[in-house]
Each structure stands twice: as C-alpha cells, then as structure tokens.
OpenMM code with the backbone's topology and positions (N, CA, C; nanometers):
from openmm import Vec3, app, unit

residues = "UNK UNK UNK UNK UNK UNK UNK UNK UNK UNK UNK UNK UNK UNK UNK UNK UNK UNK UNK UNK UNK UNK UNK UNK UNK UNK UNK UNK UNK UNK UNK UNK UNK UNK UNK UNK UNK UNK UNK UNK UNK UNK UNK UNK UNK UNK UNK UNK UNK UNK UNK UNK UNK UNK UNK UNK UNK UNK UNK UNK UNK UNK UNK UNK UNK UNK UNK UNK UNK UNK UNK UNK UNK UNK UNK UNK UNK UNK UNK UNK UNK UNK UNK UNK UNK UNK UNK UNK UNK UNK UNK UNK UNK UNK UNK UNK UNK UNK UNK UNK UNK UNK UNK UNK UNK UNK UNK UNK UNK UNK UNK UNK UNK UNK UNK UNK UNK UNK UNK UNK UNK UNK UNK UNK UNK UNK UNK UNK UNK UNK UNK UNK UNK UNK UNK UNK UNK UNK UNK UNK UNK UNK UNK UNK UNK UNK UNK UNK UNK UNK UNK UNK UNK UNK UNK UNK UNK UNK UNK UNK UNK UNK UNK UNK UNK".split()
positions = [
    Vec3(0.5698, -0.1633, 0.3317),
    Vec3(0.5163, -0.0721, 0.4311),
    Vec3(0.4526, 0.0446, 0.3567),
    Vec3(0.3489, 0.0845, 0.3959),
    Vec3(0.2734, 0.1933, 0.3009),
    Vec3(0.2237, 0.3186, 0.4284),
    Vec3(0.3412, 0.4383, 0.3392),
    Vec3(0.3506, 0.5015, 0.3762),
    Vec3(0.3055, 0.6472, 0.3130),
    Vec3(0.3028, 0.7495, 0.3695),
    Vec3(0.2683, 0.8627, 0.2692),
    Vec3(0.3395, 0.9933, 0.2916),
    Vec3(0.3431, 1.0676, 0.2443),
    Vec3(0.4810, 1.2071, 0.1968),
    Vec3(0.3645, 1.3074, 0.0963),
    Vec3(0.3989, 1.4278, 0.1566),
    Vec3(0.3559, 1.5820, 0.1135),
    Vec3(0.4966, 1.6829, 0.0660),
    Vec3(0.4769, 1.6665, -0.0564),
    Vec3(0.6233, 1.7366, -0.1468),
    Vec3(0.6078, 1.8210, -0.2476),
    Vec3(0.6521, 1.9419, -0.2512),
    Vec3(0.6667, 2.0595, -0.3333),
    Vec3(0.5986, 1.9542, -0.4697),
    Vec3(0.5141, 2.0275, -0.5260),
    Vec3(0.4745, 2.0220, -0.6820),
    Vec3(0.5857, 1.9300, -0.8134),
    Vec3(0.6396, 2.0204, -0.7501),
    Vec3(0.7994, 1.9540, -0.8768),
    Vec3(0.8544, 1.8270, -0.8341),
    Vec3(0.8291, 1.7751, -0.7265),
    Vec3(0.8418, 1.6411, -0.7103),
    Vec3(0.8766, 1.5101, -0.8074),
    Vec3(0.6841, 1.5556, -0.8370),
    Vec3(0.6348, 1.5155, -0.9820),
    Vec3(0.7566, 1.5157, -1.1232),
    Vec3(0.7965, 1.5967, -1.1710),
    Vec3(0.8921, 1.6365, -1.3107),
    Vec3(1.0528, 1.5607, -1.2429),
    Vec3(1.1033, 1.5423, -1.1200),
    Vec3(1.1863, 1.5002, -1.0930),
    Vec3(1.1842, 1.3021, -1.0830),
    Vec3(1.0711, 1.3208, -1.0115),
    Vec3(1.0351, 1.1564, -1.0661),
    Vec3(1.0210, 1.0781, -1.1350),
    Vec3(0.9819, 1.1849, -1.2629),
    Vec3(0.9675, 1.1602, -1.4132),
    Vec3(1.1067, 1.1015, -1.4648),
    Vec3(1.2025, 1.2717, -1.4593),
    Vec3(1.2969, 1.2566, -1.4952),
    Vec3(1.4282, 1.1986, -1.4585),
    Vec3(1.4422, 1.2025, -1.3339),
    Vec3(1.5608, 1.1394, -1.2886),
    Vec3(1.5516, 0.9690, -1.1790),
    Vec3(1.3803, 0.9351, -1.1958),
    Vec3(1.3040, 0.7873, -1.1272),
    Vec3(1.3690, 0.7820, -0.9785),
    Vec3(1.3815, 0.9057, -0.9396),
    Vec3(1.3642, 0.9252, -0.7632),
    Vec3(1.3603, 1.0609, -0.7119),
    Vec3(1.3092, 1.0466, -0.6042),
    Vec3(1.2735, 1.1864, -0.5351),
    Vec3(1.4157, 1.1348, -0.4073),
    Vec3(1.5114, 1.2380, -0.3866),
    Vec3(1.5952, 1.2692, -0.2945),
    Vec3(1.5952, 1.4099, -0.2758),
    Vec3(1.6519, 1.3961, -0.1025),
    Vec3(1.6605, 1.5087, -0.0777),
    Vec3(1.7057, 1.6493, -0.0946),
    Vec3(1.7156, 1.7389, -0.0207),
    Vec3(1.8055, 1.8726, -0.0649),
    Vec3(1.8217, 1.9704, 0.0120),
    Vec3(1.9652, 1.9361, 0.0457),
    Vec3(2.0081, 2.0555, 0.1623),
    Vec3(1.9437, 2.2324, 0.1349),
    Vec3(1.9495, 2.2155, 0.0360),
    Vec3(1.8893, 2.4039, -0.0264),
    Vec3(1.7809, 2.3907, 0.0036),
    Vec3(1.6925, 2.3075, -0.0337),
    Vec3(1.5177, 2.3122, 0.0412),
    Vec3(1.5009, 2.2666, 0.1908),
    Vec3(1.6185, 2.2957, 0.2732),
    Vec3(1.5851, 2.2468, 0.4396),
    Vec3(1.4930, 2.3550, 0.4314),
    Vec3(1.3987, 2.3797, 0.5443),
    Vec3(1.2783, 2.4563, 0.5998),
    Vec3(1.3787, 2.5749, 0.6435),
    Vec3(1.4846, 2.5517, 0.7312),
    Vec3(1.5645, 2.6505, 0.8261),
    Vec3(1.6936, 2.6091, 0.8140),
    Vec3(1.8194, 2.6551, 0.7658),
    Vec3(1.9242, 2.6732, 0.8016),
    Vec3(2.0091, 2.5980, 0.9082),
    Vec3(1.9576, 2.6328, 1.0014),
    Vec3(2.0087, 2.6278, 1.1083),
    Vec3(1.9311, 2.4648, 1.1797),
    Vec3(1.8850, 2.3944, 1.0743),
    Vec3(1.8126, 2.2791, 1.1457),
    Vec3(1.8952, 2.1452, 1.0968),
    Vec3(2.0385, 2.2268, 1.0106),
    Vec3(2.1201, 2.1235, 0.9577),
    Vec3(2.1630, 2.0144, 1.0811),
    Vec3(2.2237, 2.0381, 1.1423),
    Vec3(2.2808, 1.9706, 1.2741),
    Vec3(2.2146, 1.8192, 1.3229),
    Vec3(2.0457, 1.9032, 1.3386),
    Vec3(1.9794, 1.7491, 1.3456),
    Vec3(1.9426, 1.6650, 1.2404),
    Vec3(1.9113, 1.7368, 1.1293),
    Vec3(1.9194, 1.6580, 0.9893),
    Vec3(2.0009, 1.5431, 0.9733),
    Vec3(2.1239, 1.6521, 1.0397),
    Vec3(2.2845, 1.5038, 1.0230),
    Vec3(2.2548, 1.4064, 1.0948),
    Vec3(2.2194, 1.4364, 1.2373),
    Vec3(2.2011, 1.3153, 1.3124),
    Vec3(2.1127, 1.2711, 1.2424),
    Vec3(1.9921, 1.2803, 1.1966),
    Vec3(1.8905, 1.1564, 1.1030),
    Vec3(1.9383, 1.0810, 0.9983),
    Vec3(2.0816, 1.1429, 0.9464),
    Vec3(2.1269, 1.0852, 0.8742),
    Vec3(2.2740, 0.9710, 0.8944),
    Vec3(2.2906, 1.0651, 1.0443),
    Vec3(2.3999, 0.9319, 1.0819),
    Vec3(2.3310, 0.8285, 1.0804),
    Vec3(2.2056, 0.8564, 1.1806),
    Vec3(2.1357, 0.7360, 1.2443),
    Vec3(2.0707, 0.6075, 1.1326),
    Vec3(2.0718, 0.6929, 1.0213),
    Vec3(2.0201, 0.6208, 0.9519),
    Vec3(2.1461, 0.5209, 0.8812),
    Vec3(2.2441, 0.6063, 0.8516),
    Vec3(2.3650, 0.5115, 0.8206),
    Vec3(2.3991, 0.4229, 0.8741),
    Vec3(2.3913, 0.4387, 1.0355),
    Vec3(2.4032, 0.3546, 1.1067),
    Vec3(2.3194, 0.2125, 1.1263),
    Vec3(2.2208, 0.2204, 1.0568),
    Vec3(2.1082, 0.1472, 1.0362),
    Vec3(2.1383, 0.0900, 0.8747),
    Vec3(2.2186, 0.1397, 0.7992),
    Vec3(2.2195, 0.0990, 0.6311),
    Vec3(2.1588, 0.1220, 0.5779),
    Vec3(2.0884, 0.2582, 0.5756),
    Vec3(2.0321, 0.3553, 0.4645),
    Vec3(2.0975, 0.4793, 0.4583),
    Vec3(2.1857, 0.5114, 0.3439),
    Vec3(2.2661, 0.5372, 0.2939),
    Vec3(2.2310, 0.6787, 0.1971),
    Vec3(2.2056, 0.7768, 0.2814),
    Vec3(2.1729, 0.8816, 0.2130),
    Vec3(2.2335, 0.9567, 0.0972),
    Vec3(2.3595, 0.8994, 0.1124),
    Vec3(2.4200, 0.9639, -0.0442),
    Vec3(2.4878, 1.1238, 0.0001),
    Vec3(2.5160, 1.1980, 0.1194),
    Vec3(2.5399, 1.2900, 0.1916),
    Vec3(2.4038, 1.3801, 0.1253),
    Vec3(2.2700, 1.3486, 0.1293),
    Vec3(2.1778, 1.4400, 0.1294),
    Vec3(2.0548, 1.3849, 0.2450),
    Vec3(1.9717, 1.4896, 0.2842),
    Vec3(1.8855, 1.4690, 0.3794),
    Vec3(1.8325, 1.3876, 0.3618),
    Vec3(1.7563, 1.3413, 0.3995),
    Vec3(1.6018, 1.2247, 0.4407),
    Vec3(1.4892, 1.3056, 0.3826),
    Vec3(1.4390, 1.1937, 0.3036),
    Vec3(1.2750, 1.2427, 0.2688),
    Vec3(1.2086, 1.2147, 0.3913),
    Vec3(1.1117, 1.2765, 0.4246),
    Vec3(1.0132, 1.2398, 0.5275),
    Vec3(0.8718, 1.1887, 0.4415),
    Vec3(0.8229, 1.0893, 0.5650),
    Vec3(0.6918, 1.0486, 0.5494),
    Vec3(0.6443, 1.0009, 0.6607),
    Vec3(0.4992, 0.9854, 0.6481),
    Vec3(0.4183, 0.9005, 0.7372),
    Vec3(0.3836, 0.7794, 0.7185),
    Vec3(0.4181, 0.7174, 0.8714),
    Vec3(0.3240, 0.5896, 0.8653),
    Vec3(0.2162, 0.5943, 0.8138),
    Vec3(0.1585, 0.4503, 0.7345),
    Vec3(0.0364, 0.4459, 0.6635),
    Vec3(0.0053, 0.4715, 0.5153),
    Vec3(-0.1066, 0.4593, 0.5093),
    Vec3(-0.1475, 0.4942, 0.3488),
    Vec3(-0.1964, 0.6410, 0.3251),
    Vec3(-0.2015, 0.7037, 0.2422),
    Vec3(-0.2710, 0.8059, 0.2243),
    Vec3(-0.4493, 0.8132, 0.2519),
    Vec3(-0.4570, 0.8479, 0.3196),
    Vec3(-0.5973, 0.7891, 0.4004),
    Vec3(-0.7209, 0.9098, 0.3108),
    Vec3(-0.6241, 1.0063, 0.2542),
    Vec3(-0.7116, 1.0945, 0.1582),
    Vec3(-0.8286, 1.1383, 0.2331),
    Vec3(-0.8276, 1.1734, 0.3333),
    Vec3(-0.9037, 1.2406, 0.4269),
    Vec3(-0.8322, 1.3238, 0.5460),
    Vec3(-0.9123, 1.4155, 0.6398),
    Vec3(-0.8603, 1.5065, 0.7232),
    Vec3(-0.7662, 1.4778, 0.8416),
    Vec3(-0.7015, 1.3621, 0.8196),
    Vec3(-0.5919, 1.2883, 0.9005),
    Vec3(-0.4860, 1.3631, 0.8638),
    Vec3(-0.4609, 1.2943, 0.7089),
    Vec3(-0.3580, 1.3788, 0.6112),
    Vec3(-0.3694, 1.5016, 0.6133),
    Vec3(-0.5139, 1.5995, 0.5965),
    Vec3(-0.4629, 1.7585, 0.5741),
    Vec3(-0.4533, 1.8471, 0.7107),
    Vec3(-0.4706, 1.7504, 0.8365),
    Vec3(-0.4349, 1.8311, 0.9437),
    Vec3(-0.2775, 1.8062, 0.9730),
    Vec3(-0.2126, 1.6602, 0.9445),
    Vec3(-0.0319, 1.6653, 0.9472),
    Vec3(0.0000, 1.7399, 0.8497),
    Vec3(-0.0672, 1.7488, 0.7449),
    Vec3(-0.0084, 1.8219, 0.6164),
    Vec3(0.0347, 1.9409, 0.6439),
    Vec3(-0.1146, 2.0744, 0.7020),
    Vec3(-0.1140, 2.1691, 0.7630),
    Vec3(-0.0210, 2.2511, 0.8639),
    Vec3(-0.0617, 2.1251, 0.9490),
    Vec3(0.0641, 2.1652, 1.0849),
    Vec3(0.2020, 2.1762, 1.0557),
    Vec3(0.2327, 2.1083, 0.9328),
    Vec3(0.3555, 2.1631, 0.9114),
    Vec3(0.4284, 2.2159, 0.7825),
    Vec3(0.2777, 2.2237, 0.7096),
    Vec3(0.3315, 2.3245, 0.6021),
    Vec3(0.2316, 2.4783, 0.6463),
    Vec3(0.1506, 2.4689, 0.6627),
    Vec3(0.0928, 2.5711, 0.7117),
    Vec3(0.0238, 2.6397, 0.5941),
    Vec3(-0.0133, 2.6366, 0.4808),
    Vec3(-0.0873, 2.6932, 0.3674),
    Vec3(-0.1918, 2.7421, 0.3993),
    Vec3(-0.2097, 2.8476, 0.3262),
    Vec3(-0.3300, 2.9626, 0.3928),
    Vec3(-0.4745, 2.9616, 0.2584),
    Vec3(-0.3995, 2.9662, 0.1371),
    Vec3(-0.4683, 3.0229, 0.0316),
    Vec3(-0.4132, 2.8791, -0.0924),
    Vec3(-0.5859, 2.8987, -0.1703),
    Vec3(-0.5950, 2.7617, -0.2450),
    Vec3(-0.4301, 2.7427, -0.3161),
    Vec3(-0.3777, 2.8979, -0.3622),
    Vec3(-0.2080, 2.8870, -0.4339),
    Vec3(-0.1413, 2.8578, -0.3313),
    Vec3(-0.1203, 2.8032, -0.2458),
    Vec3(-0.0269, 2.7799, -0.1826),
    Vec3(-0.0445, 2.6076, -0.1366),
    Vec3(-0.1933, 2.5792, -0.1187),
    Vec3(-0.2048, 2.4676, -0.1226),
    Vec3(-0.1775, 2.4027, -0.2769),
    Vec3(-0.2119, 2.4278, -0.3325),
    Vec3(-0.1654, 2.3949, -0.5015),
    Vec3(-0.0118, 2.3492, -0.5258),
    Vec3(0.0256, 2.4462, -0.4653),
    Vec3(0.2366, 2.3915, -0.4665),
    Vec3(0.1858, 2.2630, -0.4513),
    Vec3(0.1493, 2.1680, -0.3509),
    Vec3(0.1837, 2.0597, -0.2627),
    Vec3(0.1414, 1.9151, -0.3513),
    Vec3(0.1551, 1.8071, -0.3142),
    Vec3(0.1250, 1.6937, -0.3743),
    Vec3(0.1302, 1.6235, -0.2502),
    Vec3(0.0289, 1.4644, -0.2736),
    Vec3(0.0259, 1.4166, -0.1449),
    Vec3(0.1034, 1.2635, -0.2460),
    Vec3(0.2055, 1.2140, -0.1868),
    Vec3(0.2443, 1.0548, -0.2262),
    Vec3(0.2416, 0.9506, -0.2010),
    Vec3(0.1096, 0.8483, -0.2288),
    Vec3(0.0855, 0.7218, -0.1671),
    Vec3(0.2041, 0.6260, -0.2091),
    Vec3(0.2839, 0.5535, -0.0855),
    Vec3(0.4315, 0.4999, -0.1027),
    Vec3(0.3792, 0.3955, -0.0491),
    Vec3(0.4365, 0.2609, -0.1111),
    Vec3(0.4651, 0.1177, -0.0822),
    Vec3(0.6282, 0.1343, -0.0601),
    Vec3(0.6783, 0.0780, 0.0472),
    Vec3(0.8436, 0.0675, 0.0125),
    Vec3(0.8601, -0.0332, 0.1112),
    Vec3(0.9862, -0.0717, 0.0677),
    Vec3(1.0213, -0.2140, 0.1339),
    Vec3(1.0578, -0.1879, 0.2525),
    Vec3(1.0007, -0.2134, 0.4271),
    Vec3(1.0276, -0.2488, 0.4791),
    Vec3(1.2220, -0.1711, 0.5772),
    Vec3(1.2790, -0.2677, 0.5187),
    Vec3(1.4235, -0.2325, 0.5127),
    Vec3(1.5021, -0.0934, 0.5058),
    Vec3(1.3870, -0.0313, 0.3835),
    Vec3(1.4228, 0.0921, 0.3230),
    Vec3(1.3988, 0.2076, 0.3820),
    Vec3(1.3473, 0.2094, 0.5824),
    Vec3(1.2901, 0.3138, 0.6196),
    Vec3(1.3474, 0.3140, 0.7959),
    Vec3(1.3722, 0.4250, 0.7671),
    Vec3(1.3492, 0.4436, 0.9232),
    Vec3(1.2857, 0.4809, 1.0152),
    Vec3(1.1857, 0.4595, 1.0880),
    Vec3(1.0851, 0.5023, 1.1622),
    Vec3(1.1041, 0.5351, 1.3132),
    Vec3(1.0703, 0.6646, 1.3374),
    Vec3(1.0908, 0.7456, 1.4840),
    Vec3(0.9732, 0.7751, 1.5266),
    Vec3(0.9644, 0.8382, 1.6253),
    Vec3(0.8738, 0.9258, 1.7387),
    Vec3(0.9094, 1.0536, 1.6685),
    Vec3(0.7646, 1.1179, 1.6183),
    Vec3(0.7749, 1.2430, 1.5778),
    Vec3(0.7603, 1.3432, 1.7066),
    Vec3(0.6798, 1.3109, 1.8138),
    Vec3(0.7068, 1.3639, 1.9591),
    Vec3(0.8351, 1.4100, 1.9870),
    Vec3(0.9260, 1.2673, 1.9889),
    Vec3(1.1083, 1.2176, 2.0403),
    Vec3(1.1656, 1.3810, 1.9290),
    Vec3(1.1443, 1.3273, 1.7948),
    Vec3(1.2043, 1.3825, 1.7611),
    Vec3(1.1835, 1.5809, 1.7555),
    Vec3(1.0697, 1.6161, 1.7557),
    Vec3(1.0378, 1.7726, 1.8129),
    Vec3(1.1214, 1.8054, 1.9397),
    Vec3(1.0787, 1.6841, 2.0187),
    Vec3(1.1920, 1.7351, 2.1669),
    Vec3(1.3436, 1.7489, 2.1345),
    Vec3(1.4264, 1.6257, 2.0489),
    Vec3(1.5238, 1.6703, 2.0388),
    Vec3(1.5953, 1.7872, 1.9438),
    Vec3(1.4613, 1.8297, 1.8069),
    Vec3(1.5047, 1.9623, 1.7755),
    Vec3(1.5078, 2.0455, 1.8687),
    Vec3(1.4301, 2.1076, 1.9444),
    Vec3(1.4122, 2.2034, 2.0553),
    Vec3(1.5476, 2.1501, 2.1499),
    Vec3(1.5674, 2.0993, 2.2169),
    Vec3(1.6909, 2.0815, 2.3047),
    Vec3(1.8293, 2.1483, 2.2104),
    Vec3(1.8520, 2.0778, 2.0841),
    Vec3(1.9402, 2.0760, 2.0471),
    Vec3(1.9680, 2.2397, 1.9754),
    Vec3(1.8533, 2.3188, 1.9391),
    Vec3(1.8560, 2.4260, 1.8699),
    Vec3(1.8029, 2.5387, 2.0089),
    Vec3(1.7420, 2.4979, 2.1011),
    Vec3(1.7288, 2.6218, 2.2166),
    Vec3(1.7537, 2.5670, 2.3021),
    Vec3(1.8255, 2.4778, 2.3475),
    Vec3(1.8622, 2.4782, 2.4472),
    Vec3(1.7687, 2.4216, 2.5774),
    Vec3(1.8558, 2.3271, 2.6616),
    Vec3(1.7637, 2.2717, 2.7457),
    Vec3(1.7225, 2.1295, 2.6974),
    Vec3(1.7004, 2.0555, 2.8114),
    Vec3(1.6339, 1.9563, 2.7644),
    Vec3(1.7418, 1.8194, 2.7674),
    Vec3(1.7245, 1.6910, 2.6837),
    Vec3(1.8251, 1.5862, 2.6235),
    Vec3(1.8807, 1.6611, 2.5069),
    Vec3(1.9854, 1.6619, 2.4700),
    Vec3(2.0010, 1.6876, 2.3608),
    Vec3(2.0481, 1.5697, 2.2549),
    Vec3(2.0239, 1.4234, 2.3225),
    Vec3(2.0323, 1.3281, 2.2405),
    Vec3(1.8790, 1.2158, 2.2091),
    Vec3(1.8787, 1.1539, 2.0957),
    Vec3(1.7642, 1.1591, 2.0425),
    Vec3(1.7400, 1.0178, 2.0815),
    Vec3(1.6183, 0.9848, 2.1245),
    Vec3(1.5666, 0.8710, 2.1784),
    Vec3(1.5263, 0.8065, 2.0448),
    Vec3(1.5661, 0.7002, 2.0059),
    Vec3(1.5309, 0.6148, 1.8582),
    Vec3(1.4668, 0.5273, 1.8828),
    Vec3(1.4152, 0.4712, 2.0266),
    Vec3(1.3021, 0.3742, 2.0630),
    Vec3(1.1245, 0.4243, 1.9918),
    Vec3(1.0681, 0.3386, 1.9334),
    Vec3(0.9417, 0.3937, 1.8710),
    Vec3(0.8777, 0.2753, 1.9249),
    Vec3(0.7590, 0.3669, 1.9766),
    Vec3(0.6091, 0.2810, 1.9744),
    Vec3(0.5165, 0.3028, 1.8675),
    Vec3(0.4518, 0.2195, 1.8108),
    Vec3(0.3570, 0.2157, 1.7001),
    Vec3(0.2425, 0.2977, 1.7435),
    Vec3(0.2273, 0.3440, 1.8765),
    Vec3(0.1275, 0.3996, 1.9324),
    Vec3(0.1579, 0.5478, 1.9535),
    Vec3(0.2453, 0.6182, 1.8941),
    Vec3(0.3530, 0.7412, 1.9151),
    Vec3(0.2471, 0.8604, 1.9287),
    Vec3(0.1600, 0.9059, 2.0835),
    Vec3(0.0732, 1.0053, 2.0889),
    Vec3(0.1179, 1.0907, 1.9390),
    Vec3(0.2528, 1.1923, 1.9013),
    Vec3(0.2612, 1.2663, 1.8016),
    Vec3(0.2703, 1.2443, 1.6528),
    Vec3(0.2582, 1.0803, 1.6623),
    Vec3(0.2726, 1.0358, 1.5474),
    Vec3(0.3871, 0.9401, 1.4650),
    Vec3(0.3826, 0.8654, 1.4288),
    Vec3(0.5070, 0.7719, 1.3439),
    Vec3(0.5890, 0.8645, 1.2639),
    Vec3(0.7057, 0.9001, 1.2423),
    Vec3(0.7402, 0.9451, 1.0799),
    Vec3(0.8561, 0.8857, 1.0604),
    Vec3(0.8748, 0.8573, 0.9273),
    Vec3(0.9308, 0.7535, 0.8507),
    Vec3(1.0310, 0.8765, 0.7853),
    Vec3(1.1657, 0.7997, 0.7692),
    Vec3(1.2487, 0.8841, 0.7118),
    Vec3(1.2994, 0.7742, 0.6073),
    Vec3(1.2952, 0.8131, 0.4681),
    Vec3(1.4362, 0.7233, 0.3952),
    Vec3(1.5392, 0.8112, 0.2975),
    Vec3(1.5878, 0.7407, 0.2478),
    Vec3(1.7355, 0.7954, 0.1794),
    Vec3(1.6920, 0.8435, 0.0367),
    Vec3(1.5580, 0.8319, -0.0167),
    Vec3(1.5303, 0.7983, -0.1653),
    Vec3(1.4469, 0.7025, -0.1856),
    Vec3(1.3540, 0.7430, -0.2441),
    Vec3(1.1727, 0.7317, -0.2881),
    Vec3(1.2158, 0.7175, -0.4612),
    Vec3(1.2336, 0.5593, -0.5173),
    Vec3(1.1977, 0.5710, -0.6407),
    Vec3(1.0919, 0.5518, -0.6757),
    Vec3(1.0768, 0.6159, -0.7844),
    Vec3(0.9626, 0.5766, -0.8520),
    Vec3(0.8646, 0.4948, -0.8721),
    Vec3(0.8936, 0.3660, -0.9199),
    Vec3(0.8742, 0.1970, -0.8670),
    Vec3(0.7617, 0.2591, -0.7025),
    Vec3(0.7724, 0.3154, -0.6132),
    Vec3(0.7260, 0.3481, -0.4874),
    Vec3(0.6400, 0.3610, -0.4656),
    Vec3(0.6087, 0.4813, -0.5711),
    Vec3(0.4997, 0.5420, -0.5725),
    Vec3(0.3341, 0.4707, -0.6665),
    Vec3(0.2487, 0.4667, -0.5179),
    Vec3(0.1250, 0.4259, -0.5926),
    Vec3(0.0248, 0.5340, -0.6581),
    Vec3(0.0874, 0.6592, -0.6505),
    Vec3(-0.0107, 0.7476, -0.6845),
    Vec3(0.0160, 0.8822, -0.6189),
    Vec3(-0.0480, 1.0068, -0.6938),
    Vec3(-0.0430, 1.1382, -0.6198),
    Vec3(-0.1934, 1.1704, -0.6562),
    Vec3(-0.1935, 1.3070, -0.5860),
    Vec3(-0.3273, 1.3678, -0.5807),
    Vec3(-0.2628, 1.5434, -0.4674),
    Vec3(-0.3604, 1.5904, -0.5285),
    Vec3(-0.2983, 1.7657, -0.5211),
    Vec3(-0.3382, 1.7724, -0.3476),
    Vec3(-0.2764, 1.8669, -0.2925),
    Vec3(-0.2923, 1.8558, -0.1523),
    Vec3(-0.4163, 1.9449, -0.1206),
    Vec3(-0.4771, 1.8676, -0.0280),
    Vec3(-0.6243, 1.9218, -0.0129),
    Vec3(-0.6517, 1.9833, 0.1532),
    Vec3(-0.7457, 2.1142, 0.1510),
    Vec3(-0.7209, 2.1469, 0.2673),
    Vec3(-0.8289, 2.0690, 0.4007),
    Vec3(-0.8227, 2.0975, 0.4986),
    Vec3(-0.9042, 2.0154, 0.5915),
    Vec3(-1.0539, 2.0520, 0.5729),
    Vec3(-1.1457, 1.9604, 0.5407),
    Vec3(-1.3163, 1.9837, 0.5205),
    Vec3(-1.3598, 1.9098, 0.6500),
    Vec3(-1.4248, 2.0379, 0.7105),
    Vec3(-1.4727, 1.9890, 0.8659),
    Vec3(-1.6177, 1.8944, 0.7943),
    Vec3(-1.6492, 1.8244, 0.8923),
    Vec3(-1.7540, 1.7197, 0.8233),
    Vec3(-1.9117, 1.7896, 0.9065),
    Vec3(-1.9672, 1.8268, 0.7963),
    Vec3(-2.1526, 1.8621, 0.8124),
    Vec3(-2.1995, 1.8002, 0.9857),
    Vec3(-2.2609, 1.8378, 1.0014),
    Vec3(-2.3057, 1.8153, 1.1243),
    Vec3(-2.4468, 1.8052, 1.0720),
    Vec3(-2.4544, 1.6406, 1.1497),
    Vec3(-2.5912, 1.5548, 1.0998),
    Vec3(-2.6929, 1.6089, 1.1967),
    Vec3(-2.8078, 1.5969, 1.1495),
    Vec3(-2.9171, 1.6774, 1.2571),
    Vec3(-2.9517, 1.5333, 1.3218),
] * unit.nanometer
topology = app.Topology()
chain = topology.addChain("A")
for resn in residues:
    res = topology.addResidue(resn, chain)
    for name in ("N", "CA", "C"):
        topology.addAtom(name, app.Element.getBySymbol(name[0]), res)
C-alpha cells in the first residue's frame, strides 16, 4: 500500500540510525490529545499492530503525488508560514505491507477528537472507512522501517498554478 507521511527533519538521522521512525509521546501536538491517541492505539492493538506503548505514526493514503494535494494536507495541519519553518519538514514516500496499517476516516476521526476533548457529540469513534472519505483516508501504523521508505524530498509550500490565457 503506498502511502505518504510529513515528519520533523530529524526523521531522517533516526532512520539512519536506529532503521525506524516510531512514535513519541513528547512530540504529541497537545497534551491533552493523549486520551484519543490511546484509543488509536487500542484500536490498533486490537487489530495486531502493536505499538510498543508509543503513538501511531500518521500517514496518507496514496503516493506522494509531489504536488499541491500534499502541500495543502501538509499545511492544514502543520500550518508553516515562512520558508524556515517549512524547511523543518520532510515529505515520506511509503510502500508498506498492507497488514501493517490501519486506515480511518480523517472526518470520523476530527469528530471524535472534538466530542471527546469539548464535549458533545459521539464520543466513540466510528472505525468504518470508505475509500471515498469526503476528509480524507489516514493511515496510522506502529513503525515505519526503513526497508519502507521509497524516498524523501523537503516539504514544499502550495504553488497556485499560472492561469493560462
């Protein structure tokens, strides 16, 4: 299944050195977003991917399409303003087996952060996915070795396309 992932710079030197990228409770985005993390990680246990008691890498369905597909998901949720900040980032074209992933409703899953952290709403997480997911596929696994990866390239910001006369 070929998938793709946007990861801090150092990614890179960890892949090198230790031939996988796993997660890390110290680099969650927010604190307070532990709770549903866990559930991605029961769910995933529950499924037999076996996080090792650390988070889920995230990724997207697909290949790295290396165009403004990628730097508008990229954007929306890293949010980089200035070329140094886009520079941190790396984009990771992933082959992985199949087996090795879990795939949700990135929609499903926004609703059940929001329920579960403000209140309101389901506060349990719908794990049914359509391939057609209006917000998008995202792929969670336990650990991205090396072996995975077909390639990086520095994260690039969105280039609106010329307007043909």
């Amino acid at each position: 299944m070929r998938l793709w992932t946007v990861q801090h710079r150092a990614v890179l030197d960890s892949l090198e050195t230790s031939g996988e990228l796993v997660g890390d409770w110290a680099r969650l985005p927010v604190a307070s977003y532990r709770p549903v993390y866990d559930a991605m990680v029961t769910e995933m246990a529950r499924r037999g991917l076996d996080c090792r008691g650390l988070p889920p890498v995230w990724a997207w369905l697909g290949p790295d399409t290396r165009d403004n597909a990628v730097a508008v998901t990229a954007e929306s949720l890293l949010c980089p303003e200035t070329d140094e900040e886009y520079a941190r980032y790396v984009v990771l074209d992933l082959d992985v087996p199949d087996e090795t992933v879990l795939l949700s409703s990135y929609g499903r899953w926004n609703d059940f952060m929001e329920a579960n952290l403000l209140g309101g709403g389901s506060a349990t997480m719908d794990w049914s996915i359509d391939r057609e997911e209006p917000a998008g596929v995202q792929a969670c696994l336990p650990r991205v070795p090396a072996r995975y990866v077909l390639g990086d390239r520095p994260l690039e910001p969105f280039a609106p396309k010329p307007e043909e006369d």
